[in-house]
N, C-alpha and C positions, 0 to 999 in steps of 0.2 A: 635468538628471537627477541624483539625489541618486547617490553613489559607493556602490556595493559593499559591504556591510558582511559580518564572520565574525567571530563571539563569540571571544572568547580562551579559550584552553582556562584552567580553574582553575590547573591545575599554573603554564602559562607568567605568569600576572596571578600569583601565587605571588611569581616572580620577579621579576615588575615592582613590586609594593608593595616589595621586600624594599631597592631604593635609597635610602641615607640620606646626609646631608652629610661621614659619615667611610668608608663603603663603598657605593661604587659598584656596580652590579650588570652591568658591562660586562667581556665577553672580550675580551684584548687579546694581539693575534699580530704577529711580526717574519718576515716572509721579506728573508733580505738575497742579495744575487746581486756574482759577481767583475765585473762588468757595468754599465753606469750603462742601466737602463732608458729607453723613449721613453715623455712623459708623453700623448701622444697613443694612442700604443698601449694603454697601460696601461687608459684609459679605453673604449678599444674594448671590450677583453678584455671590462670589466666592466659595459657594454652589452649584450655576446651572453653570455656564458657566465653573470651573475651577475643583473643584471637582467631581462633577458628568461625568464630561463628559472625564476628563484624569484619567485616575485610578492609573497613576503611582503616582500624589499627596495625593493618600489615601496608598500609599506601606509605608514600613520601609526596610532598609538596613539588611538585617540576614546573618548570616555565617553558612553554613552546616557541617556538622563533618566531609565532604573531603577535607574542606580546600573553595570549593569551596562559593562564594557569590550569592545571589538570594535577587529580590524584593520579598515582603510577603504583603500580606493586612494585616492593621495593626490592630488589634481586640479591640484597643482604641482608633480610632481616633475620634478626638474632634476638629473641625474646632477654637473652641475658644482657643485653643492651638498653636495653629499660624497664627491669625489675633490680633494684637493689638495695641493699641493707647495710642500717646505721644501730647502732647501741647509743643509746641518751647515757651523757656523760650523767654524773651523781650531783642531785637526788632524784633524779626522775621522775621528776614531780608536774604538774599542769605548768607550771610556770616555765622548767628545764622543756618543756614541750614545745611550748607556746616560743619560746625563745628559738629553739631548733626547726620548728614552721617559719619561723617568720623569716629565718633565713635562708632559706630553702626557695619559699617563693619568691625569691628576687632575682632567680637564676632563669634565664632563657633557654627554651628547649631547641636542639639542636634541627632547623629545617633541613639537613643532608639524611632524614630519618622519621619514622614517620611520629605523629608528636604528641608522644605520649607518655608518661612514665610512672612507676607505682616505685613505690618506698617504703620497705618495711621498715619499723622503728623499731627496736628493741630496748628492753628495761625502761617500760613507762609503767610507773607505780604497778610495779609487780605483772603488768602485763602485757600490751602489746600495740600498735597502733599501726596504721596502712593508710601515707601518705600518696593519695592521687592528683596527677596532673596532668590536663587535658586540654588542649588550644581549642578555644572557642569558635576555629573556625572549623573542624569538627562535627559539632554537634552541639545544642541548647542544652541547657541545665532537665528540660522536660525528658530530653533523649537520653539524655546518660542516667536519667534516673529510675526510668528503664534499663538497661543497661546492665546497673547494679541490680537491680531486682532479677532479671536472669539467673546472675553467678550468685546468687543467695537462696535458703529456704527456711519452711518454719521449723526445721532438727536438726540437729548437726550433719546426720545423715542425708538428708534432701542437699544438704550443699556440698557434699561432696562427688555428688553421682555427676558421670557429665551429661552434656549437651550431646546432641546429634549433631552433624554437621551444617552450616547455613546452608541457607535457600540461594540461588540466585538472586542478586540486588534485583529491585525492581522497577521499569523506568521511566520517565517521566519529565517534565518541562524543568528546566532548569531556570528559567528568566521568573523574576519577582511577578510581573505578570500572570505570566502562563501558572504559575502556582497559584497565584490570587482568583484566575477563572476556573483554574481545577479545585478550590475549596466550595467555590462557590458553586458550580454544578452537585457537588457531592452535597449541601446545604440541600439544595431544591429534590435533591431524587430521596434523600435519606432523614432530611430535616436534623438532622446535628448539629450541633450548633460547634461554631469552630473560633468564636472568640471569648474563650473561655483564660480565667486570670489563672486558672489553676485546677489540676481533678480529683483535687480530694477536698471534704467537707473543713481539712484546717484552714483551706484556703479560704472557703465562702467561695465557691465557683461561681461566676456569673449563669447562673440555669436558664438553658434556651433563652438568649435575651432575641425576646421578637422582632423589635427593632430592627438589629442586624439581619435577620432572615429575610425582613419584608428588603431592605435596603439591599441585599445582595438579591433577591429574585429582581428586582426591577431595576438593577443594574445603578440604582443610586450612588453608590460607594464610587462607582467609578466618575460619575458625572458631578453632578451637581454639591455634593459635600467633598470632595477633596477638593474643588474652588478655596469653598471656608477655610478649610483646616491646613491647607498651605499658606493660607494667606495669614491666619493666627501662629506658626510658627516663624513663618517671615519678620513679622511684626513683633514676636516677642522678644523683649529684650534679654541682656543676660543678665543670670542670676547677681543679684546685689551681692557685694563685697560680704563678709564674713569673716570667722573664725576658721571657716573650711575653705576660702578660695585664697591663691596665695601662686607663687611658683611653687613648682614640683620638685621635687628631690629622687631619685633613682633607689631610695629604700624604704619599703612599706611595711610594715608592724601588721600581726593578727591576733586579735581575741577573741577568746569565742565563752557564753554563758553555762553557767550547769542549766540542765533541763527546768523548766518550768512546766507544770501540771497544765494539761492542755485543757482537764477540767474546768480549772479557775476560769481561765480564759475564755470559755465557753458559756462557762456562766455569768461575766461579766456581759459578754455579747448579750446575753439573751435579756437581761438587768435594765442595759440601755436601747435596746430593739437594736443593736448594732449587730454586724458578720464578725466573726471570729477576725478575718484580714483589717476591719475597720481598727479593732483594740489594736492589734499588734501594732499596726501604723503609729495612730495614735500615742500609742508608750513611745516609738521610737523617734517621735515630732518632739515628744515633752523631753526625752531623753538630750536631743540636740540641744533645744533650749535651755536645759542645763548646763551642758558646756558651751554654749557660748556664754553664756552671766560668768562664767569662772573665767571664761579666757579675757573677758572683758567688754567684749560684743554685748551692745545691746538687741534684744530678739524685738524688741519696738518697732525699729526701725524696717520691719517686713516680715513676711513669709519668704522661703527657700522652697526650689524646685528641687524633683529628685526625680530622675528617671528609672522608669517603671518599667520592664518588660512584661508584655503580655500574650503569653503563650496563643497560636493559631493552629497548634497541630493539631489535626482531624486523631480523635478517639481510634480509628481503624486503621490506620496509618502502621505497615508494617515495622515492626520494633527494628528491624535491621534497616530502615530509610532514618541514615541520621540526620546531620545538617543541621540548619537552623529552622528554625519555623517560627520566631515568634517576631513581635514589633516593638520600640520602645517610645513611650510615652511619657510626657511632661505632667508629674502630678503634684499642686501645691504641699507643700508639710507647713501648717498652721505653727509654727514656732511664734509667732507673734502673741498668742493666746496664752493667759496665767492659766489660766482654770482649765485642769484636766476633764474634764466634761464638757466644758465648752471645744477643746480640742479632737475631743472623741467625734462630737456632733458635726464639727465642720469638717474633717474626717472623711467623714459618713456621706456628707454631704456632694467633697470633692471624687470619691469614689463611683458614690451613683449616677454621677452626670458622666462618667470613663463608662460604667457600664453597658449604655447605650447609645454612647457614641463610635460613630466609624472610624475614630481616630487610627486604632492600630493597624486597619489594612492599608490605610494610606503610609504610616508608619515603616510598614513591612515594602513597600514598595519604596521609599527614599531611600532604604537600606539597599536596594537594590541598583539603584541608579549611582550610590555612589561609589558600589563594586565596577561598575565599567570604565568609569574616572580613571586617569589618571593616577599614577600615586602620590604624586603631586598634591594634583587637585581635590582626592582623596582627602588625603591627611588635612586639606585646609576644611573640606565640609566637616569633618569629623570634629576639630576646633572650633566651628561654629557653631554646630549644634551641639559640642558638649558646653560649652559659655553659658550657656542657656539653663543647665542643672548645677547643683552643689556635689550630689553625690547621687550614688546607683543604687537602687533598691529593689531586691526580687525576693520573695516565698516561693518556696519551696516545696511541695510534698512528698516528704518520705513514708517511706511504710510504716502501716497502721501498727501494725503488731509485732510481735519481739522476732526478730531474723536472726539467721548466723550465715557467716560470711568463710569460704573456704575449711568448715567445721567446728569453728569457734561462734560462739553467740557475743553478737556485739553489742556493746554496750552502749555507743552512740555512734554519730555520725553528723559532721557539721562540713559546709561547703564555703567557700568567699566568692565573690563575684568580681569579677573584672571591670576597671574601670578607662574608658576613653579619653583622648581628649587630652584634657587639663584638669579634669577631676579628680580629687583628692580622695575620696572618701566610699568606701564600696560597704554597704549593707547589707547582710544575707539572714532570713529566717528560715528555716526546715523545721519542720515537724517529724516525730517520729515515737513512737508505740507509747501516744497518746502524753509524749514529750512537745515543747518548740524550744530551742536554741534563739538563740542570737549569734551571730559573726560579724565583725568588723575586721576590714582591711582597710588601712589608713596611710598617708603621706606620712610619716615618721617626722618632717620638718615642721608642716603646719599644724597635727594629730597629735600634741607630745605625751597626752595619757590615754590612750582608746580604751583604757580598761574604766576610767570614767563614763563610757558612753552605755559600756555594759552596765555597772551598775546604777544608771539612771532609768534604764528600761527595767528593771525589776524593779525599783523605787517608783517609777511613775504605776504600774501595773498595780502594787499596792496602795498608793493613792487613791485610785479608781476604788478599789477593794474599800477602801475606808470611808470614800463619800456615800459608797452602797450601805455602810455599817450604820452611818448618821444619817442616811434618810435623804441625800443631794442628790438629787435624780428628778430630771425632766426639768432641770431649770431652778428648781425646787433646793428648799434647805439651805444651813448652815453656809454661812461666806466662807470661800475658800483662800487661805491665806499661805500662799509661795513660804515662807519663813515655817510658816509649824511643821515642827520634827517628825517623822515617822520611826516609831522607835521598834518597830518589827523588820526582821529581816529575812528573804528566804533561805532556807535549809542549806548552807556549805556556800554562802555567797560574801563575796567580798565587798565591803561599803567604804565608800569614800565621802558621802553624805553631803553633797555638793548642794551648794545653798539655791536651786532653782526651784 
C-alpha cells in the first residue's frame, strides 16, 4: 500500500529550495543540562512526546512526477536513525563545545529521510548537552518552540510522563494566499491580532496593533499597500559592501553568550521608554559597529539591513500544525551612530514604523510565490532578495521559568538561525527563565572572530547601563566618547575590549 502523501505548503518548498552548498536551511538548537542525561531515556522522550505525537517528524521529502513536492510517511523510519551520541573529546569545556557545534552544523541532513536529527553530547563540563537539527522547511522557529515546550515540564517528573497520542493533522489552504484570508477572517470573528514579532513579554510583542486589524477587515493589505511596499523592495538597493558581505565559504562558526539578567534589560527599556526587543537590537547594532572599526570598515559610510522575521501565527493555531507561518522583513541596524543612545532611539524608532506597517503579510506572500518558481528561478529570487540584507536576525521566546527536559533540569538553551542567499551572518536571541542569550552563526572566511561580536553585545549593554549611571538620558548629559573604557564586565564573560 503506497504511503500517505500531503503537498508541501509553497511557503515551506520556499524553504527547502532555498539550501545551497554555502547555507544550509537547517535550525540548529543547544539545550545543555548540570546533568549527564540517559541516552536511553532521551530517545523515549523522543518516541512519545516528538514522534508520536507530530507526524511530520516520521515524513520524508518526495517529489511527484508533476514536478510537484509532498511530505510522505516514511516506510523506514527508525528513530535510531536520528538520535545519536558523541563524548566531547577533553576538556569539555564551552569552547571543546562550541568547537564540536560548529562542526556538526555544517553537515547536511540526509533528504532520503525525514529531517531531522537530535545529538546527545556527552562530558560537557561535567554534564550533558542535546544537540537539535531541524530543516527549516518544517516548521518556524515559533513552532518548534512549541514543540519543545510539549517534551518539557516544570519537575523532573512532569517530563517524563508521556504524551497521549496526536490528534489528527488538521486541514486547511495551503497557498500563501488562502493562509493570508484564513488569518484574516480569524482577525475579524475573534480580533487577535496575528502580526505579532513575538509572544512573550521579552520580545515586546506588538499588542493588538490596530492598524493591521483595520487594514486586514477592509481588505487594504491586499490592495492598495502591497502596491507601495513591492515597489520599496523593488527599489531598494543592496546592502553596501562591509565587513560582512563578501563571497561565502562552505564553513560556518557558532557562539553563543552566558545568560544575561533579563532584569537589567528590562530596566534599561523602561529607563529609555524603549521595548525590551528595542535594547536587545540596539546592543547588537552597536555590537556590529564594533566589528567593523576592528576589521577596518568604517560604520560612516551607512547603515546595514538585517532581516527580521516576523512571526503570523494565530495564538490558536493547533500546536501540531507546524510549517512556516512567519514573513521576513528588511529592518535598518543604525551602525552608523557613536552614541549608544542615540542608537537605542533610532532603534526604536525603526521598529515602530514595522509595527504598523502591513509589510509582513505582503512578506509572507513573496515567500509564497517563490515556492512555485522554478528552482532555478527560485534560487535567483532568493539572491536577490537576500543582497538586500547583511545578516538574519530573530528573538526568540523561550520559557519563562526553569524547565527539565526528558528528567534533567536544563540549564540553558540557545538556538542559530539560518541564513539565505549570500548572507554571511545569522543572529539569534532567546530568552529563557528570565535569562536572554545571544547566538552567532558566521561565514568562517569573512566572520574571523564571532566571539568578538559577543562580547560587544554585552559591552554595548553596559554602556547603556553607564550613561543611565551619569544621568545621558533623553538626549540629555555627559558626551559620549567611543574611546572611554568600560572597566566592568559581566559575571563568567570573556572580553576582547574592541575599541568601537
Amino acid at each position: 500500500m503506497a504511503s500517505k502523501r500531503e503537498q508541501m505548503s509553497n511557503v515551506d518548498k520556499a524553504w527547502l529550495d532555498m539550501d545551497s552548498s554555502v547555507n544550509l536551511m537547517i535550525i540548529n538548537g543547544i539545550m545543555t543540562f548540570d546533568d549527564v542525561l540517559d541516552f536511553d531515556e532521551l530517545k523515549h522522550t523522543l518516541e512519545t512526546k516528538f514522534v508520536a505525537r507530530y507526524r511530520r517528524f516520521r515524513q520524508r521529502v518526495v517529489q511527484g512526477t508533476s514536478g510537484r513536492v509532498y511530505w510522505e510517511d516514511d516506510p523506514h523510519f527508525d528513530i535510531r536513525a536520528h538520535v545519536r551520541r558523541y563524548a566531547l573529546p577533553e576538556p569539555g569545556d564551552k569552547a571543546m563545545l562550541q568547537q564540536v557545534v560548529s562542526a556538526i552544523v555544517n553537515e547536511p541532513l540526509d533528504r532520503r529521510k525525514p529531517l531531522w536529527r537530535y545529538l546527545l553530547l556527552e562530558n560537557v563540563e561535567g554534564g550533558s548537552a542535546v544537540l537539535v537539527r531541524l530543516h527549516h522547511s518544517m516548521a518556524d522557529g515559533i513552532a518548534l518552540i512549541r514543540v519543545l515546550l510539549d517534551m518539557t515540564g516544570p519537575t523532573a517528573e512532569d517530563s517524563l510522563t508521556a504524551l497521549e497520542r496526536p490528534h489528527k493533522p488538521h486541514g486547511g489552504s495551503h497557498t500563501p494566499v488562502g493562509a493570508l484570508v484564513g488569518m484574516t477572517r480569524s482577525i475579524t470573528k475573534t480580533g487577535l491580532d496575528v502580526a505579532r514579532v513575538a509572544v512573550s513579554e521579552s520580545l515586546q510583542t506588538i499588542e493588538h496593533p490596530s492598524h493591521l486589524v483595520d487594514l486586514a477587515r477592509s481588505g487594504g493589505i491586499i490592495s492598495a499597500a502591497s502596491t507601495a511596499i513591492l515597489a520599496k523592495l523593488v527599489l531598494l538597493s543592496p546592502d553596501r559592501k562591509s565587513a560582512f558581505k563578501g563571497e561565502l565559504g562552505a564553513i560556518k562558526r557558532v557562539v553563543w553568550s552566558d545568560p544575561v539578567d533579563l532584569t537589567r534589560v528590562k530596566t534599561l527599556g523602561k529607563r529609555y521608554g524603549a521595548t525590551v526587543n528595542d535594547v536587545l537590537v540596539a546592543a547588537v547594532a552597536g555590537s556590529l559597529r564594533r566589528y567593523m572599526i576592528m576589521a577596518g570598515d568604517d560604520p560612516a559610510l551607512g547603515d546595514m539591513n538585517a532581516m527580521v522575521p516576523i512571526n503570523l501565527r494565530p495564538e490558536h493555531r493547533p500546536k501540531e500544525d507546524l510549517g512556516n507561518e512567519f514573513a521576513l522583513v528588511y529592518l535598518s541596524l543604525p551602525v552608523s551612530l557613536a552614541d549608544p543612545y542615540d542608537r537605542l532611539m533610532m532603534t526604536k524608532r525603526h521598529m515602530d514604523v514595522l509595527k504598523n506597517s502591513p509589510e509582513p503579510f505582503i512578506g509572507y506572500q513573496i515567500l509564497g510565490l517563490i515556492g512555485v518558481l522554478p528552482l532555478d528561478l527560485a534560487r535567483q529570487a532568493t539572491m536577490w532578495f537576500s543582497s538586500k540584507a547583511s545578516s538574519v536576525l530573530t528573538n526568540v521566546p523561550g520559557p519563562r521559568q526553569q524547565i527539565y527536559f526528558s528528567g534533567k533540569r536544563m540549564r540553558n538553551i540557545m538556538f542559530w538561525v539560518p541564513q539565505s542567499g549570500e548572507i554571511s551572518l545569522g543572529i539569534s536571541i532567546i530568552s529563557y527563565n528570565n535569562g536572554v542569550m545571544l547566538g552567532i552563526m558566521a561565514d568562517e572566511g569573512l566572520v574571523t572572530d564571532p566571539q568578538a561580536l559577543i562580547d560587544g553585545f554585552e559591552d554595548e549593554l553596559l554602556r547603556l547601563e553607564e550613561q543611565v549611571r551619569t544621568g545621558a538620558e533623553n538626549g540629555e548629559g555627559p558626551a559620549y566618547s567611543e574611546e572611554a573604557p568600560v572597566n566592568q564586565a559581566l559575571p563568567g564573560a570573556k572580553r576582547s575590549t574592541p575599541q568601537a
